[in-house]
C-alpha positions as CSV (number, residue, x, y, z in Angstrom):
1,X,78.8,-20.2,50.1
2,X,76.0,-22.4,49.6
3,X,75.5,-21.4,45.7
4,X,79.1,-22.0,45.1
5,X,79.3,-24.1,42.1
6,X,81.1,-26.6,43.9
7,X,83.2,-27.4,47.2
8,X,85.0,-27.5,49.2
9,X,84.6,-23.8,49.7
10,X,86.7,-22.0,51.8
11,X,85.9,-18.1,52.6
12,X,87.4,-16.2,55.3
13,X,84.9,-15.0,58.1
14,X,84.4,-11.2,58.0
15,X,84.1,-11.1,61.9
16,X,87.6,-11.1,64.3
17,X,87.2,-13.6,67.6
18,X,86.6,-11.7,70.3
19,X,89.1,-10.3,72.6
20,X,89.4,-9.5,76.3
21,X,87.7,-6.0,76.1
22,X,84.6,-7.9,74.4
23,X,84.3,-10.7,77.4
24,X,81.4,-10.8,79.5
25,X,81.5,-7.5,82.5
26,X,81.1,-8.7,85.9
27,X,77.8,-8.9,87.7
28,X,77.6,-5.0,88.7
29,X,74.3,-4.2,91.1
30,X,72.4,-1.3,90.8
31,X,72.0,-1.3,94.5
32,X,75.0,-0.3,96.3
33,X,75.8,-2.3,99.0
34,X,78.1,-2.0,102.4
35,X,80.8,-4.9,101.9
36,X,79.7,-7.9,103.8
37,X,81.4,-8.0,107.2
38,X,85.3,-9.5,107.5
39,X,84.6,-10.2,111.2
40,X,82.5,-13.7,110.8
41,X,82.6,-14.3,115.1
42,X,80.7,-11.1,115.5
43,X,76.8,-12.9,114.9
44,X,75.1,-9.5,115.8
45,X,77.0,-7.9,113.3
46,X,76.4,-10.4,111.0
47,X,73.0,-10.7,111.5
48,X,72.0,-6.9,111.3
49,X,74.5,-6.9,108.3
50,X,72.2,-10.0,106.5
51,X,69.0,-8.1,107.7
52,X,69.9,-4.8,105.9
53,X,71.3,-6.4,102.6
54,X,67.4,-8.7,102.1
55,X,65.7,-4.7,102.9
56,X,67.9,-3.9,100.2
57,X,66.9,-5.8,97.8
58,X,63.2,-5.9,98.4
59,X,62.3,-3.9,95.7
60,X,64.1,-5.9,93.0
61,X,62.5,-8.8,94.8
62,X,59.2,-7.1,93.8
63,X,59.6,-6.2,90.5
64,X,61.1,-10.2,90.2
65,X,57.7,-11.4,91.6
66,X,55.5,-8.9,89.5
67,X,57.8,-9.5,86.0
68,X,57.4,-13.4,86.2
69,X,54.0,-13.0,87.7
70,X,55.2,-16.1,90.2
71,X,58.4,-17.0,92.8
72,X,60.2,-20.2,93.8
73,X,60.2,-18.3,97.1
74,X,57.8,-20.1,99.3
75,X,58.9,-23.7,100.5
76,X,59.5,-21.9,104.0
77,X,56.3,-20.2,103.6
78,X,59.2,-16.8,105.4
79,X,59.3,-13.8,104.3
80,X,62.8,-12.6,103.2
81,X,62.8,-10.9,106.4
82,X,61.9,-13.8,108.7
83,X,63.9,-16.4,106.8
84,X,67.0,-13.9,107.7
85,X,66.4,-13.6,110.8
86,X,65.5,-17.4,111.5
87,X,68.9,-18.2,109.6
88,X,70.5,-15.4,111.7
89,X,69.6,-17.1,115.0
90,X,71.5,-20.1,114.1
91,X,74.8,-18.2,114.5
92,X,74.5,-18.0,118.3
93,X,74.9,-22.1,118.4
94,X,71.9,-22.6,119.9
95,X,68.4,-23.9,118.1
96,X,66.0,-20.4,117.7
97,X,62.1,-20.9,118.3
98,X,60.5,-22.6,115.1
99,X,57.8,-19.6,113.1
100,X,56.3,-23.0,112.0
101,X,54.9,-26.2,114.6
102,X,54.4,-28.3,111.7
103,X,58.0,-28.5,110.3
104,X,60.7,-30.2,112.3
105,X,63.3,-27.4,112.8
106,X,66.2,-29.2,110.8
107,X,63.6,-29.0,107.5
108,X,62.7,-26.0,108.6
109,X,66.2,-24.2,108.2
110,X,66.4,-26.3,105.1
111,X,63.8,-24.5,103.4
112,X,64.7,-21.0,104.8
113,X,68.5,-21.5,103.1
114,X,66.9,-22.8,99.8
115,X,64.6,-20.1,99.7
116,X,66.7,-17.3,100.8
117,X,69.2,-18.6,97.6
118,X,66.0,-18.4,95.5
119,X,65.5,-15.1,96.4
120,X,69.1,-13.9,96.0
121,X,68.8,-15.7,92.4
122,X,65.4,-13.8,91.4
123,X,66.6,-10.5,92.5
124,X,69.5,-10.6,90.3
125,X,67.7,-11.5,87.4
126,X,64.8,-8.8,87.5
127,X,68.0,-6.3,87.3
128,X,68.8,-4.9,84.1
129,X,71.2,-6.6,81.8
130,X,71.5,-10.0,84.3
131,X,67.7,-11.8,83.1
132,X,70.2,-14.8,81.2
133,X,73.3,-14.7,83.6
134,X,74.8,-18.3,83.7
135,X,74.7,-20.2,87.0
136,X,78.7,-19.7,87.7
137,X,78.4,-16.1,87.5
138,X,75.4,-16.3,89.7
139,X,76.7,-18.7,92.7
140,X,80.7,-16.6,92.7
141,X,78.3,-13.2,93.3
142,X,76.3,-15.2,95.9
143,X,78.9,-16.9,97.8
144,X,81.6,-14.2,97.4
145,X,80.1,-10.9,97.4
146,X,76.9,-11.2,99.5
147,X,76.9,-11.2,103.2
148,X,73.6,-14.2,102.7
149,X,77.0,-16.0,101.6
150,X,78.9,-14.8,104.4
151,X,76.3,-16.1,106.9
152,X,75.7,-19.3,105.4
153,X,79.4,-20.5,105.7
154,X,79.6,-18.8,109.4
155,X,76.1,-20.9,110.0
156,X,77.8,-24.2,108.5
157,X,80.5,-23.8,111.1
158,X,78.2,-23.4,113.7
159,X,75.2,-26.1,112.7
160,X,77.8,-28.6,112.1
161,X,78.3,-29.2,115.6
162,X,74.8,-29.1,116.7
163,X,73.3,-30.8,119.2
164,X,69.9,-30.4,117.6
165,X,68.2,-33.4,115.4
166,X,68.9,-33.3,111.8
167,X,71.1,-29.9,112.0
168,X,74.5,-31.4,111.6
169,X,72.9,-33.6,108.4
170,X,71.4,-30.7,106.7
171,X,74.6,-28.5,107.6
172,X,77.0,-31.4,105.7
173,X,74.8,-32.3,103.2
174,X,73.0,-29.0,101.8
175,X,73.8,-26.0,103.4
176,X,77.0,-25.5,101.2
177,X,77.8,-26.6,97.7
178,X,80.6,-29.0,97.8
179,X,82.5,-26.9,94.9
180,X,82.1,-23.5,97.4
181,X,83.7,-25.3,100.7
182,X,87.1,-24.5,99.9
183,X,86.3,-20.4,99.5
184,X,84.8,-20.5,103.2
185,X,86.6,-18.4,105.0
186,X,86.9,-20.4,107.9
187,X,88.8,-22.8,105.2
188,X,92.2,-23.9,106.3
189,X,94.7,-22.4,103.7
């Protein structure tokens, strides 16, 4: 078209728009997971539930870490394990023993819940096929097919009432994104 001898030119594409079959697949993980627990007023079973599904995904974890050759893990200075059980302990309504003096405990869960998403985020993308998945398709896997997702709403519920400094602040302000509040399901329909 651009040696045409003069214009307007008008040429028909040679490609059809795409259809349905061609749209993007679903996040699909290679790790096969137990669906995250219905009952949310169960916190042991919620807990051991979070527990197993951050074992499971250690590995990818790994592989994230030894790709990129760095994390954004860290803030908490946790380990996936210890920031799920430190989130975890926030379900029974009552403020768990701080793994770090030097962090008031409000900041402290604040960092665990920022790093816990980051490490949710950097498994998915060391898994094949998901390295340039788009941040919508990322948070509906988070907060609607993880039990991490699961826990956070059933910890919002809970931390929103606390009697502890700074809990009820960071529980309103960043534990969950304003566009995910309505999907909690402690939502009123």
């Amino acid at each position: 078209m651009l040696e045409a001898p003069s214009g307007p030119v008008l040429v028909d594409f040679p490609d059809d728009a795409p259809t349905a079959a061609d749209a993007p697949t679903p996040l699909v993980c290679p790790v096969s997971f137990t669906s995250p627990p219905e009952e949310l007023s169960d916190a042991d079973l919620l807990r051991a539930a979070l527990r197993r599904e951050i074992a499971q995904l250690r590995t990818w974890y790994d592989l994230a870490v030894t790709q990129r050759s760095r994390t954004t893990v860290g803030v908490s200075r946790l380990t996936p394990e210890e920031m799920g059980t430190f989130i975890g302990a926030f379900l029974d309504g009552q403020a768990p023993s701080k793994p770090r003096a030097d962090v008031p405990l409000a900041a402290l869960f604040r960092y665990a819940v920022e790093d816990l998403k980051a490490y949710y985020c950097e498994v998915l993308a060391a898994q094949p096929g998901h390295n340039t998945v788009d941040s919508t398709t990322l948070a509906d896997w988070f907060w609607r097919e993880t039990t991490a997702g699961r826990v956070l709403f059933a910890v919002y519920e809970v931390c929103k009432q606390s009697a502890t400094p700074g809990m009820q602040v960071v529980a309103t302000g960043s534990l969950i994104p304003r566009a995910r509040s309505a999907e909690s399901p402690f939502a009123k329909a």
